[in-house]
N, C-alpha and C positions, 0 to 999 in steps of 0.2 A: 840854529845854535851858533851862538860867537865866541866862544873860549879865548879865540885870541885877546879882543879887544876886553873881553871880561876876566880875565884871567887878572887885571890887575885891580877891580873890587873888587874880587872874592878873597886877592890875597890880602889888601888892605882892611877887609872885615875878619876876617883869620887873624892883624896882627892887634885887631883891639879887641878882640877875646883875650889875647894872650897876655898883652897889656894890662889887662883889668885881673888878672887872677889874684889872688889874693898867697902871698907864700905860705899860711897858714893853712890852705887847701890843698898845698900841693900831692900831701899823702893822702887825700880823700877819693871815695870810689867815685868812676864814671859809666856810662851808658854800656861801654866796653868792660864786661865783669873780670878778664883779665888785669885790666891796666887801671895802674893809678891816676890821677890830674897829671902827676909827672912823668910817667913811664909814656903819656900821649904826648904832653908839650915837646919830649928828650923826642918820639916818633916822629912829630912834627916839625923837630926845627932838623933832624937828620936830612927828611926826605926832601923838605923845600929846599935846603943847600944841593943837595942830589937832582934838584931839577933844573938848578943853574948849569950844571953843568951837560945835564941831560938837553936841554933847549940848544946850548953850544957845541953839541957833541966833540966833549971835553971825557977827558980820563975820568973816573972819579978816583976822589981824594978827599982825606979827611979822616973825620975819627969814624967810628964803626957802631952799632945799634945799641952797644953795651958802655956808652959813653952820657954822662951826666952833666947835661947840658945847663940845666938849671943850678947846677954847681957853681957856674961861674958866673962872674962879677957883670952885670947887666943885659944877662941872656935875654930878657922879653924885651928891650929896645933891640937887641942885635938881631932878634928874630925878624921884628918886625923891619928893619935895614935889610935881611936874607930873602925876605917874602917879596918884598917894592925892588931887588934886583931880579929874583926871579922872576915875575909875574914879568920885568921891562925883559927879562930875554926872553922871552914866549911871544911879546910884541913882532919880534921880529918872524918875516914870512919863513923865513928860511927855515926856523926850529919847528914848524911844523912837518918838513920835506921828509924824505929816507925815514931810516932808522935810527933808533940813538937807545940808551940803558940809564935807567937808574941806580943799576950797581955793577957795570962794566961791564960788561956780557959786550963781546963782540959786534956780535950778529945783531943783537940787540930785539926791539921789536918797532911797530908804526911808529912815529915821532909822534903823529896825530893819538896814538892811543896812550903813550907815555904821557903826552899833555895833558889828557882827559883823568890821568891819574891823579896827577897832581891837583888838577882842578878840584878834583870830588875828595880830595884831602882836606882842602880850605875849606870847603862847605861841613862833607861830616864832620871831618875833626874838629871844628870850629865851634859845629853843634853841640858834640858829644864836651867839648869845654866850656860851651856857656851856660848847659841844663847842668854840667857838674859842680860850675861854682855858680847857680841860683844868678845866671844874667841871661839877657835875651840877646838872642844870636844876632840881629839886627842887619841880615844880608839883605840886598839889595833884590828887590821881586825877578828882575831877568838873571841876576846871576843864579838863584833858585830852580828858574826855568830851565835855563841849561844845563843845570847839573843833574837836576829829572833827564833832558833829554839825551846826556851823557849817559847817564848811570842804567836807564833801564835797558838798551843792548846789551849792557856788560854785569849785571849784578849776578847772571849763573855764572861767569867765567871767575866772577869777583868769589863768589861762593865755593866753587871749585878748588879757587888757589888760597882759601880760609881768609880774604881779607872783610869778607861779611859771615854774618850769622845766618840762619835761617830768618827768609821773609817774616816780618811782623805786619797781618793785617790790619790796614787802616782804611774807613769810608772812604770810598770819591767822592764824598764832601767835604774831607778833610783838607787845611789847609796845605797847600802843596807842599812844603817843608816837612811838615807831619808823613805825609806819602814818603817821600822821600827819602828819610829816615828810616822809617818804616822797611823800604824796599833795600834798606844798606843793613838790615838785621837788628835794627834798634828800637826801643818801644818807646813812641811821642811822649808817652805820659811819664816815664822815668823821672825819679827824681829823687837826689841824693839823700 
């Protein structure tokens, strides 16, 4: 598993999901029966800023989960500017080392496991926005890999702290994306 070095195609395929949405979708449902196209993109462009500074163990700053990012004036190009800086501070050895927080916690937790957050944001979230606006996710086959071998250590911890559903089974002949989905509480075959 290389997060590091893939950390910056998985954010560059996250930022042409985000690119291609369409604003007419932005109130339509996704994979996640809570959230809107928007309530995920507003999730998504939060937490990627939150891991610039996570990768820097940096304060966090900024607006707060209940902030409308799609509000403003060229948010899917600025997204995809927030992704290509963070994904470049993850490059660095260093932001894997110690501890560091997503939302300022001191103490914080693994760097290595905050990474692995983030990562598997790109990927599902990425997912759960291109099955919701009828595009194909179009990640890259190793950044997929990693994010299976990311994700399946931590998907009960993930379950535990509500950031997945309940497993949805999928064949082990299914394509590994599908798996993968599947194991983040989503169903392959969803469709808006």
């Amino acid at each position: 598993m290389d997060l590091r070095h893939r950390m910056l195609p998985a954010a560059e395929a996250a930022a042409r999901i985000v690119l291609e949405i369409p604003e007419a979708r932005l109130d339509g449902r996704t994979p996640a029966p809570e959230w809107t196209v928007r309530d995920l993109v507003n999730h998504l462009i939060l937490w990627t800023s939150r891991g610039e500074t996570a990768a820097r163990k940096e304060p966090t700053t900024g607006p707060g989960e209940d902030h409308d990012f799609t509000a403003e004036p060229r948010w899917a190009e600025r997204f995809e500017e927030q992704a290509r800086r963070t994904a470049e501070a993850w490059l660095d050895p260093a932001a894997w080392e110690g501890n560091t927080s997503l939302v300022g916690n001191k103490e914080g937790m693994p760097a290595t496991y905050i990474g692995g957050i983030l990562y598997g944001e790109f990927v599902v979230h990425g997912w759960d926005l291109a099955v919701a606006t009828g595009r194909e996710p179009g990640f890259p086959p190793e950044v997929v890999q990693d994010a299976w071998e990311q994700l399946v250590p931590t998907a009960e911890v993930g379950r535990e702290y509500g950031a997945f559903g309940p497993e949805v089974p999928v064949p082990e002949s299914a394509p590994l994306l599908d798996r993968l989905v599947g194991l983040a509480g989503r169903d392959p075959n969803w469709r808006p």
